[in-house]
C-alpha positions as CSV (number, residue, x, y, z in Angstrom):
1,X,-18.6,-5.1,-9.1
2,X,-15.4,-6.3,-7.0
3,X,-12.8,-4.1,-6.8
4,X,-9.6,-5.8,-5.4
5,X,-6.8,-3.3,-4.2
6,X,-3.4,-3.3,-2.8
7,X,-2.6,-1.7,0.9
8,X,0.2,-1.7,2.9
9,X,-0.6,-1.5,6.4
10,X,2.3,0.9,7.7
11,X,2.5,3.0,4.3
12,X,-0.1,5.5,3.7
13,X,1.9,7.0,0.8
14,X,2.3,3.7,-0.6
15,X,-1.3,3.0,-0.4
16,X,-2.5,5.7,-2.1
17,X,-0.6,5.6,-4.5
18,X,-1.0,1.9,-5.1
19,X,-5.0,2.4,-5.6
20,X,-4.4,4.9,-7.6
21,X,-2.4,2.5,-9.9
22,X,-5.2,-0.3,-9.2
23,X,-7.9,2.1,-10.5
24,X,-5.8,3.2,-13.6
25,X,-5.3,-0.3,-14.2
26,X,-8.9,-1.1,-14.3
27,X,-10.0,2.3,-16.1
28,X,-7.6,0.6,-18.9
29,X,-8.6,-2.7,-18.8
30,X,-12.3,-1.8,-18.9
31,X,-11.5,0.6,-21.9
32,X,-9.5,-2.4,-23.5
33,X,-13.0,-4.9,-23.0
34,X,-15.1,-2.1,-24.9
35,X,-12.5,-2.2,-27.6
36,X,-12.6,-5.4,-28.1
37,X,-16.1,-5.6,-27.9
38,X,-15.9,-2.9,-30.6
39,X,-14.0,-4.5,-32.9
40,X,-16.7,-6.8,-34.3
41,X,-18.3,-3.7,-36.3
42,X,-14.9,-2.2,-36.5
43,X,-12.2,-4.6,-37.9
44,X,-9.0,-6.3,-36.2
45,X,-7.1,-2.7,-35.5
46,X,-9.4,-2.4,-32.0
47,X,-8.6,-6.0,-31.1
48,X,-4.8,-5.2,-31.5
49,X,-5.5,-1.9,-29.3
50,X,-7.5,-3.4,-26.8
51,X,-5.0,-6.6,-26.2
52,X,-2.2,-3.6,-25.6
53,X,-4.5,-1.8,-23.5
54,X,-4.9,-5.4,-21.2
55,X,-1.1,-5.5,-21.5
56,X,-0.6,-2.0,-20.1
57,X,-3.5,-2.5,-17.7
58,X,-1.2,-5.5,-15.9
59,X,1.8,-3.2,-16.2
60,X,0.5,-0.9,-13.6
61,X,-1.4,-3.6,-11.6
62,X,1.5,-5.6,-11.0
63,X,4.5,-4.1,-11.5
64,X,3.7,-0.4,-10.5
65,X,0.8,-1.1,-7.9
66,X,2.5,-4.1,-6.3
67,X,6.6,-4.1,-6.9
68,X,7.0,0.0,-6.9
69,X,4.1,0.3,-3.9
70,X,6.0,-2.2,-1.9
71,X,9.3,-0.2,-2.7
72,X,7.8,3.0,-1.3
73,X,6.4,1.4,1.6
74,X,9.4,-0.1,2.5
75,X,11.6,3.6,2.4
76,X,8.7,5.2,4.1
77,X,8.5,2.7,7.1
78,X,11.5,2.8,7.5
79,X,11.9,6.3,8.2
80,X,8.6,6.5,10.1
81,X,10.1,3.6,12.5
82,X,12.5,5.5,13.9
83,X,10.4,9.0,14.3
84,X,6.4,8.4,14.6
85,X,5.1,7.5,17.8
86,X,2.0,6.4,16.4
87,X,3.7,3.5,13.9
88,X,5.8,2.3,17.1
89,X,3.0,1.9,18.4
90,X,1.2,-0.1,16.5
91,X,4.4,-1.9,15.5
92,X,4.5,-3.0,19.1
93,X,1.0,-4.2,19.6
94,X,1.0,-6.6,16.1
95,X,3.8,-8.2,18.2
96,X,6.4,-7.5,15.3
97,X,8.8,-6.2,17.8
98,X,8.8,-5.6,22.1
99,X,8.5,-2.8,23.8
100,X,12.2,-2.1,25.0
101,X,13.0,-2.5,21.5
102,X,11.1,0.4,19.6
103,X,11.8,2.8,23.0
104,X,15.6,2.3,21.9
105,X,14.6,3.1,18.2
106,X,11.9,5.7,18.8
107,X,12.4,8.2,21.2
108,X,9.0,10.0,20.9
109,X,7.7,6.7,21.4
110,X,9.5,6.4,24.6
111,X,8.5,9.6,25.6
112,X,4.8,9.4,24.9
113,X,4.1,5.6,26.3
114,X,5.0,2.9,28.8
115,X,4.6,-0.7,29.5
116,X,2.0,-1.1,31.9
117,X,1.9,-3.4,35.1
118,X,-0.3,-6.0,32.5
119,X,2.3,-5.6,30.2
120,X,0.7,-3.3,27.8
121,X,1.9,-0.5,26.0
122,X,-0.4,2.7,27.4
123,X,-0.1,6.6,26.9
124,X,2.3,7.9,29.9
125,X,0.5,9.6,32.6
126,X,1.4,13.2,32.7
């Protein structure tokens, strides 16, 4: 089975909670394919069911997993931008932004690396 799930790479929060959405999303439309399977021995009242269930089961893949996800992501990286080291970081070295920069952004990125004579960003020697 394939699962296909949404991430967002600077958004753990927004992550998790889009897989969560992704796995409700298929957890309904699995339960909606049993009802329509169903609803040859059981009448046209599971095939109405299971077409809502399909219906709701996009609902959370699309709109909650990727609009809201994205949403959350957004807020959060832009709050960890300016005060996690670690997201600087890595900001830096996927070349969305230079050195000088996230050092006038991030303080405790300033304080816990430096550019290196190569031009990389390293962990200041203490």
């Amino acid at each position: 089975m394939i699962f296909f799930f949404t991430t967002f790479e600077y958004s753990n929060k927004a992550t998790i909670f889009a897989i969560l959405m992704d796995l409700i999303a298929y957890g309904l439309s699995i339960v909606g394919l049993v009802l329509l399977f169903l609803s040859v021995w059981f009448g046209a009242k599971f095939v109405i069911i299971g077409l809502l269930l399909f219906v709701l089961a996009l609902f959370f893949y699309i709109f909650l997993g990727h609009f809201v996800g994205r949403s959350i992501a957004r807020k959060n990286f832009q709050k960890k931008i300016y005060t996690d080291p670690i997201v600087a970081y890595n900001y830096v070295n996927n070349g969305h932004a230079t050195y000088a920069e996230m050092a006038a952004k991030n303080p405790a990125f300033a304080q816990k690396y430096e550019l290196n004579q190569f031009g990389k960003v390293t962990l200041r020697k203490k």
